[in-house]
C-alpha positions in Angstrom: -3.1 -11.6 -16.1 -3.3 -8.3 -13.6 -0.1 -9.4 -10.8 0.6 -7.4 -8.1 3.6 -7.9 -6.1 4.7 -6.3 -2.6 7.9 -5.6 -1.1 9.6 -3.8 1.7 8.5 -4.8 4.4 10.0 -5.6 8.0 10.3 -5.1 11.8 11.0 -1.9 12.5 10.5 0.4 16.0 7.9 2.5 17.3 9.0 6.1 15.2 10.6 4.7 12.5 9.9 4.5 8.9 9.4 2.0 6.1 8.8 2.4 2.0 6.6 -0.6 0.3 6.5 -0.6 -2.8 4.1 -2.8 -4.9 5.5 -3.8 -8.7 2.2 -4.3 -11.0 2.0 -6.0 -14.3 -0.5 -7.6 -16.7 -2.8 -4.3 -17.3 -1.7 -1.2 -18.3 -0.5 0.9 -15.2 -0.9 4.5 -15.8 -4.6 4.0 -16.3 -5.8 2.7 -13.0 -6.0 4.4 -10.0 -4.4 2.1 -7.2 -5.2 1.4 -3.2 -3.1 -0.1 -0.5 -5.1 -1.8 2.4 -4.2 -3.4 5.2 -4.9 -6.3 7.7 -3.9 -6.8 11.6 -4.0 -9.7 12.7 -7.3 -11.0 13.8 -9.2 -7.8 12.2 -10.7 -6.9 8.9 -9.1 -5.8 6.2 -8.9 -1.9 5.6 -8.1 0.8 3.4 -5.3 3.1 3.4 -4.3 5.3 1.1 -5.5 5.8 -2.8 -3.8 7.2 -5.5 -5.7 8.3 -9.1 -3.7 7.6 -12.1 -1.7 10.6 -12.5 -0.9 11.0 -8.9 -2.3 13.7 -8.4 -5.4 12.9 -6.1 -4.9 11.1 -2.7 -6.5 10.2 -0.5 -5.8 8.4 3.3 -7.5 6.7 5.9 -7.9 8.7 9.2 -5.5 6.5 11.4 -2.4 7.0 8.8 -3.0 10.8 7.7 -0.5 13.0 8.7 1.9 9.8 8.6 2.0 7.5 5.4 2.0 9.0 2.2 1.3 7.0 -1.2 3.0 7.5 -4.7 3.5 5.9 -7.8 5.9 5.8 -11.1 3.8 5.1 -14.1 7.3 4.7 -16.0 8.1 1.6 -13.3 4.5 0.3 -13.3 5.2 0.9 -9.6 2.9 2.4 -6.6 4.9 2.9 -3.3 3.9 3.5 0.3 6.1 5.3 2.7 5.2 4.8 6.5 6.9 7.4 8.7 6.3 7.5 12.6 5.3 4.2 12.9 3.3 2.6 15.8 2.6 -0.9 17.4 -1.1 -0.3 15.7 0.4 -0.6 12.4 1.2 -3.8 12.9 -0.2 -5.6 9.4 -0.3 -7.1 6.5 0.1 -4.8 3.6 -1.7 -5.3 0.3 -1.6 -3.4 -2.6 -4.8 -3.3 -4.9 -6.2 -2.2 -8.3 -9.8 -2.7 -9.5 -10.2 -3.6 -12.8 -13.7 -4.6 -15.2 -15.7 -5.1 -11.9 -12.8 -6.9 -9.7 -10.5 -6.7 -7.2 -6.8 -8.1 -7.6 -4.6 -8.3 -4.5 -1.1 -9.2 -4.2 0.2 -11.5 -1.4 0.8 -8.9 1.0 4.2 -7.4 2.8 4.3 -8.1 6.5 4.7 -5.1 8.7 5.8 -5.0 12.4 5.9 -2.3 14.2 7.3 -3.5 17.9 10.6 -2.5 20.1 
């Protein structure tokens, strides 16, 4: 059974930084790309950041370019996220993501707030 499990985050100020990292088990890592999306409260849920399975392709929303940047250790069955100059619009729910024989599997998300 595919489980995905979130950690890291917190309240943190405007400018600052923040590492998620999202521990997978269940299916076998190293072959699936993975996605981190994201939900503010009382919006949709969005996409982030993607990473193929080698980690060598990424990709990033426009909003977090420049900013965030995804990785992952296919030895740790682990993707990460680190969140450098952080804003109040970051504010969110993070959830890490893999797609697997047609479906989607979430974990239960890492609460971020971004606020002085």
């Amino acid at each position: 059974q595919v489980q995905l499990v979130e950690s890291g985050g917190g309240l943190v100020q405007p400018g600052g930084s923040l590492r998620l990292s999202c521990a997978a088990s269940g299916f076998t890592f190293s072959n699936y790309a993975m996605r981190w999306y994201r939900q503010a409260p009382g919006k949709e849920r969005e996409w982030v950041a993607f990473i193929s399975v080698d980690g060598y392709r990424t990709n990033y929303a426009d909003s977090v370019k420049g900013r965030f940047t995804i990785s992952r250790d296919n030895a740790k069955n682990t993707v990460y996220l680190q969140m450098n100059s952080l804003k109040p619009e970051d504010t969110a729910v993070y959830y890490c993501n893999v797609f697997i024989a047609g479906r989607d599997s979430w974990g239960k998300g890492a609460l971020v707030t971004v606020s002085s």
